[in-house]
Structure formats: C-alpha cells, structure tokens
N, C-alpha and C positions, 0 to 999 in steps of 0.2 A: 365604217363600223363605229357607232356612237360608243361612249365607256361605260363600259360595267355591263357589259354585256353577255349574256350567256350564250352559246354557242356548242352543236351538237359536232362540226368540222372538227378535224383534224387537220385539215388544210385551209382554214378560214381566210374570207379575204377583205381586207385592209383599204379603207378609203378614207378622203379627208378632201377639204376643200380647194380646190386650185390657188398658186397662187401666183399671183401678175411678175409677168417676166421672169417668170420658173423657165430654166433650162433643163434642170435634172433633179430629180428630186432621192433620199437617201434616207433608208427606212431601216429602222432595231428594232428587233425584241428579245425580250430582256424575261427573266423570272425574279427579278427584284427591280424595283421601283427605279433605285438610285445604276441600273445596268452596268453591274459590275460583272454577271454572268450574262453575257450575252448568247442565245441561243443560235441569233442567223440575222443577218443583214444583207442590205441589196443597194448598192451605188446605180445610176445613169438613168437610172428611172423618167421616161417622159412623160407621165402620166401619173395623174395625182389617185395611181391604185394598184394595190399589190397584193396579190395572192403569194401566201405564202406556199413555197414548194416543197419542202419536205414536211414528214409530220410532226404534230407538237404531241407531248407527254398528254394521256388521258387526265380527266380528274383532276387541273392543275389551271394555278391563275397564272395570266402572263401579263406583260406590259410593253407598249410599242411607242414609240415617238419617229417624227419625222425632221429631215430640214432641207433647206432648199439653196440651189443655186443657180447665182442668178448672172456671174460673170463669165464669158469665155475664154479670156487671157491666162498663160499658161503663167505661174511663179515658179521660181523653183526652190527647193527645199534643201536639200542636199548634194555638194558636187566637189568632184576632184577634177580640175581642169589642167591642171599642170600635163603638158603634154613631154615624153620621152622619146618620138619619131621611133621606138620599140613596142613590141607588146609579145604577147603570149598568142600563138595556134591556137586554134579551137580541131579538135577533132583530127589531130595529125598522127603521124607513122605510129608515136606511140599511144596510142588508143586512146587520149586524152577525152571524156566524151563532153566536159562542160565545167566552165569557167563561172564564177564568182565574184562578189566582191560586198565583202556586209558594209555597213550604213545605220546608224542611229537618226530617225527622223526628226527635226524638233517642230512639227504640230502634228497634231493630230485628224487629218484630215486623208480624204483616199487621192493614192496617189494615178494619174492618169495619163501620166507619161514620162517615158526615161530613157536618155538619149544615149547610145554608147560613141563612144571612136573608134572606129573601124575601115582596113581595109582588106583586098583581097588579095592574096598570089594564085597567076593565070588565071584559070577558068574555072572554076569551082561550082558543081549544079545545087540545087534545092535551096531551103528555107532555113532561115533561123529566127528563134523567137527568145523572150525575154519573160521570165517567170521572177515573181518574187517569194523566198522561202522566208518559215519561220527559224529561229536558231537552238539548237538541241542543248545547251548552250556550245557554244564555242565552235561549231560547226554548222552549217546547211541544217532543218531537220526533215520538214517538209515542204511543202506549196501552200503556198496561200492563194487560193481561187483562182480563177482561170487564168492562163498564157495571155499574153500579148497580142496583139496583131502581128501575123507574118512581114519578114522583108524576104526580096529574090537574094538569093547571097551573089547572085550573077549581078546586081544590079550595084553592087560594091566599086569602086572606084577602087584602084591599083596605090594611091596612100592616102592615108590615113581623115579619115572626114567624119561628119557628125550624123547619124541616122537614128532618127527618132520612132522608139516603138511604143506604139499606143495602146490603151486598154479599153475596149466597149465597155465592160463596168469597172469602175475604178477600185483598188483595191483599200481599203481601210487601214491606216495604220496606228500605231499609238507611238507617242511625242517619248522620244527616250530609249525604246525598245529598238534588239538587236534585230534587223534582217537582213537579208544576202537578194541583190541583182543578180538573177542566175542566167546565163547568154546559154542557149540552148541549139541544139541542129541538125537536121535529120538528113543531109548530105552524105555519101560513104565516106570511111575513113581512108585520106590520101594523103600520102607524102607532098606529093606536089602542088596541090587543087586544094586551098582552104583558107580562111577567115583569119584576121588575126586582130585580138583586141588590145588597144593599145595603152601602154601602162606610162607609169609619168617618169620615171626614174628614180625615184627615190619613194621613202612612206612618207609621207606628208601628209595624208587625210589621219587626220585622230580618231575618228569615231568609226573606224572599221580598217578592214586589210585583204589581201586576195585572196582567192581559195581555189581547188578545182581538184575535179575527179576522175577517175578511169572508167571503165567498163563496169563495173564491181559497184560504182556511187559508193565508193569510199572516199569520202572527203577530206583533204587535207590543207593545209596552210605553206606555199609553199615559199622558199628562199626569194620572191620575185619581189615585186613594187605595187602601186597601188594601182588599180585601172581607172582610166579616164569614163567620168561616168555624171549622168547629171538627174536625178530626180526633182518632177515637176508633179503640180496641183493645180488645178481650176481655183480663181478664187472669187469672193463674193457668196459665202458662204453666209448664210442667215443663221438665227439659234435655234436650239431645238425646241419644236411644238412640244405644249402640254403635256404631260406622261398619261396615257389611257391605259385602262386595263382592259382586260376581260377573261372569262373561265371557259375551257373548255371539257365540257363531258358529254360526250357520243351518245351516252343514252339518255339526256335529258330529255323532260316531253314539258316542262311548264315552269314559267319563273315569273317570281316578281322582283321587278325594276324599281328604283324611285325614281319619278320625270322631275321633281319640283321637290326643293331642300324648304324647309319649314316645319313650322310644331307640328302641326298635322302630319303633312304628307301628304303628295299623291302619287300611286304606286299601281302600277302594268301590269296585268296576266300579261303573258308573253309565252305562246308555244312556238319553238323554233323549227317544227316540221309544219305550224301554217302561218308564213313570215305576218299576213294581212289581218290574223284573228288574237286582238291586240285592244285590250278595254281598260282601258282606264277610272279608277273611282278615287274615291276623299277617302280616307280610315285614320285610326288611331293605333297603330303596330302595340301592342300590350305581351310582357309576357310573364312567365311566374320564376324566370331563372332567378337566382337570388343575386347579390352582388359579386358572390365568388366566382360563380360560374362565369360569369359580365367578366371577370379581370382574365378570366382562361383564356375567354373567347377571346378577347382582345389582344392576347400573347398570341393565342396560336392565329389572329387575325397578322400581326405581325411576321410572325415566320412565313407566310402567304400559306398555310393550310387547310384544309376545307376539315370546318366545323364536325362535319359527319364521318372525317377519320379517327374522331374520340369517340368510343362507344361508353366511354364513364363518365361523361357527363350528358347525357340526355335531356333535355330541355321541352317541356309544352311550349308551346308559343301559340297564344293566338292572336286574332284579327278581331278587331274588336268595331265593330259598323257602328253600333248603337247611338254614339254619338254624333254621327254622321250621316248619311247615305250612300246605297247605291241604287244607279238604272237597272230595269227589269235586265235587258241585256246584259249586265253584268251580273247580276245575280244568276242570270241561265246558265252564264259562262263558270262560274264558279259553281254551280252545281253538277254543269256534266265532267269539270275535271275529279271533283269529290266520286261522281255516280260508277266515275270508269277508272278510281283509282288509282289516280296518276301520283306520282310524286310531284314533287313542288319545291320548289327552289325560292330560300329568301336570303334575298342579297340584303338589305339593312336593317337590324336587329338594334330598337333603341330600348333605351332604362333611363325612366323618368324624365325622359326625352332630352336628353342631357348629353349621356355617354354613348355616339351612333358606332360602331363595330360594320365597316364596310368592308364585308366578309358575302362569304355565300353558304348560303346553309339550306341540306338538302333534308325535307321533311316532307310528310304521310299526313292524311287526314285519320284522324283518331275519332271526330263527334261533329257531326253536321255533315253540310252549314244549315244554320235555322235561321230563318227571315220571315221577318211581319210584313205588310205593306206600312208605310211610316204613317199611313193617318188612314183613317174608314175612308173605302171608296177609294182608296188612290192604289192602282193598280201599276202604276208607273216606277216610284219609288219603292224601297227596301230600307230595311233596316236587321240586324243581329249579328251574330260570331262566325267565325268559322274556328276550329281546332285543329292546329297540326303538332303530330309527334318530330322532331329532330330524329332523322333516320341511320344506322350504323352502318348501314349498306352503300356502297357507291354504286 
C-alpha cells in the first residue's frame, strides 16, 4: 500500500518492499503518527505483506510502519538463574491451577522465547504452556496474544532442567513495563503426577516476584521465592521504516492523490472499486477558504480528523486547469465522476502554495467541469475548472 492513500477496506492490506536477509518482518498501526496508541501489531511475519485481521474504525486515518529482522540468535533479556534444587507444584492437591512470575523487560523488542526450570514427579500426562500477561497493576490482568508452543509434561525429566518455550509470533513488549511469565497446564489435578517449577531460594530478582492462582484466577503473591526463569529475543533488529498513512472510508467511490510534490502538482483520480481506472493530469489546486479556515484545517489536520466532520466551516475549493492542461481521457474521466455524482476526496489542500494541509477532504461537485479544447482544432488537450463543495456528510 503506497501513503496516503484512500481505501474503502475495513481490513486493508499492507505491503512494502522486501528486504535482503529478512527473516521476520514486524508490523504497527498506530492512529497517531508518533504510535503512542497503537491499534494491532503482528510479529514473525515471513513475507513482506499483511492484511490486517480485524477491523479498523470507519472514517478515520491510520498510520503503519514496519522493521525487520535479520538475526536468528536467541539474546536474552531478563533472567533469574539462581537455582534452589526446590520449586512450587503446578496443579497439585490443592487446586493450584497456575503459576507466575513478573519481569520488567529492559528493550523493547518481542520477546520469542522463555525458558523455565522444570521437573516432573512420576508420571504426569498432558501439556503445559507458557503465556505472557499484562499487570492490573500489581497482579496477572490479562494475556497478551497467543500461548506458547506446547511441551509433553511427560517429557520432563525427574530434576530440575531447562525447557524452552517458543512463540510462532513473538510477543511485543515495552522496555520497563510490568509483565508476568504465566506456566499454564491442562493435565488433571493430582496429588501425586505433576510439574514442579523451580524457584531460587531466596528474592534476588528486583524487577518482579512469584505469583500464582487457584481455580477462581484469583491471583495472589505468595510467601515463596523467585522462579528460575529466562527471557529471550531474536536479535538484529533493523529501524523502523518511514511512517505511512492512509484513510479508510467504506463508502468512498473517488479521490485525488498527489504523485509528485511541487508548485504545481500532479494529482490522481483514484476510484477504489476500479483499482486500474487511475488518470493522472498537471493542475493548480486553488481555493477560496480564507486564512482562518487554512489554520482550522490544519488543527483539525493535526488531531488526524477528517475536514468533513466540521460542518461550520464549509469551504469551495476548486481545481483550477486553465493554467495547465489535461488529456481528453482525463477530462472524460472527470466528467463521468461529476455526471454520476460522486463524491470526491481531496487529500492536499494548498494556500498560496505555501501552507499544504495533508488531510483528506471529502467534497461534492457544486459547478461543472467546463473545458475548452486548449487551442482550435486540438481535440486532444483540455483546459477549465471544476467546483467542488467541502461535504458535512461522511
């Protein structure tokens, strides 16, 4: 998806150029530039393209960026190694159903694997996996994205050893924030047959402490030690590509793009139900908003809201050829959007070509278009206006 682009998806999808010795690639979006509110992200990515899966807010601009990595060596990030030859049951007589252990990460990068110490008494069947929560504060609150990869809990060795659980998509963290290693397991609960993770003997880790819940997931902090625990990241992490935007509204039927930054301009029909019917001409964007209006626009350009949610300030704008031309074909094409109607989308709104406001702004043909041929006999070229009203309707 090129920037600034208009888009009628709710589930739009996202491409960008490959890059040499990408292993995974690791994709945001954001509803502000600087993605401080980030909407949805996707780690492990093999392929430099992503649809995104749920839906985005109608009527609204977004902004995505990507980066890439490029090393398969695991780092690690956070770890309590001190080993105590003790630990804590998972899932024992008393209904224990999952153990804990928070962690402050210090980068910010997704983490892609976390090894516990672990072993088992007797025979113990099924799975256990490895979730990472966010903190309520001061307790477990939720999950953050998918589980782990399964371990056999049968596949445990009788003391205490190091088993690594992995994640397909890695999960995102932020450098400083509270979260909890949650060991999980869908085994029955058995006095004699179960898991035990193993703690160090003492608190020694600073930047978090054990935790663990009953049947209830009422989570508590309990009198124990710290669990032997090891968070890992891929590294060779590249920077993040360019910030792009683009708008999405479901019922658009026509927009103009700018291809090429300059005094003039030149600037795209663009219907996004026929991806191929796409003309390109030279113009002079002219309009009658005064300079107040220009400082609105450019406030409410900054909050990222769309022009056509102020119905008090209403704007003509037009397109002004005269000074320029366009091809027959383009004049056709902007006459059958006028002849049928349509609304029309203008992404950059300059004043005295000076102040550009890259915004999108959804407007109505009010008058025209009127085109000459630009010289006697030449039936090829065009020249004149077209008019559009700034519309209150989305």
């Amino acid at each position: 998806m090129a920037n600034q682009v208009l888009t009628t998806s709710l589930t739009p999808s996202l491409d960008w150029a490959d890059v040499s010795g990408a292993l995974e690639y690791w994709v945001q979006v954001a509803t502000d530039p600087r993605f401080r509110t980030i909407t949805q992200q996707k780690t492990g990515l093999a392929t430099s393209t992503h649809t995104i899966a749920s839906s985005l807010t109608d009527a609204k601009k977004y902004y995505w960026r990507f980066r890439t990595r490029t090393t398969a060596a695991y780092t690690t990030d956070q770890a309590q190694t001190t080993q105590g030859a003790v630990g804590v049951a998972l899932r024992d007589a008393a209904a224990r159903t999952g153990l804990a252990q928070s962690f402050k990460p210090t980068y910010s990068l997704p983490i892609a694997r976390i090894a516990l110490s672990l072993k088992k008494t007797l025979a113990p069947t099924g799975n256990i996996w490895v979730e990472i929560w966010t903190d309520s504060p001061g307790a477990p609150s939720a999950q953050l994205l998918a589980d782990s990869a399964v371990v056999n809990i049968a596949t445990l060795t009788t003391s205490f050893a190091s088993y690594n659980f992995d994640f397909t998509f890695p999960i995102p963290v932020v450098a400083g924030t509270t979260y909890y290693v949650v060991l999980q397991a869908d085994n029955a609960i058995d006095a004699a047959n179960y898991a035990t993770w193993e703690t160090s003997g003492s608190n020694n880790y600073s930047r978090g402490g054990p935790f663990q819940h009953d049947g209830s997931v009422a989570w508590t902090a309990p009198n124990t030690f710290d669990h032997v625990f090891n968070t890992q990241y891929q590294g060779g992490w590249g920077t993040w590509s360019p910030t792009w935007s683009f708008w999405v509204d479901s019922t658009a039927e026509a927009a103009f793009t700018p291809s090429v930054s300059n005094a003039v301009g030149r600037y795209s029909y663009i219907d996004p139900d026929e991806t191929t019917d796409t003309y390109t001409f030279a113009c002079n964007p002219k309009t009658k908003a005064d300079p107040v209006q220009m400082q609105k626009a450019f406030e409410r350009n900054l909050s990222g809201d769309l022009l056509s949610e102020f119905i008090a300030t209403r704007a003509l704008i037009k397109l002004d050829f005269n000074e320029t031309y366009i091809a027959l074909e383009q004049k056709t094409e902007i006459e059958r959007f006028a002849n049928k109607r349509k609304d029309v989308y203008l992404v950059v709104l300059s004043y005295n070509r000076q102040d550009v406001v890259e915004n999108i702004y959804k407007v109505a043909f009010t008058k025209g278009p009127t085109f000459e041929p630009l010289a006697h006999g030449r039936e090829d070229l065009f020249v004149g206006d077209v008019e559009h009203e700034e519309s209150a309707n989305t």
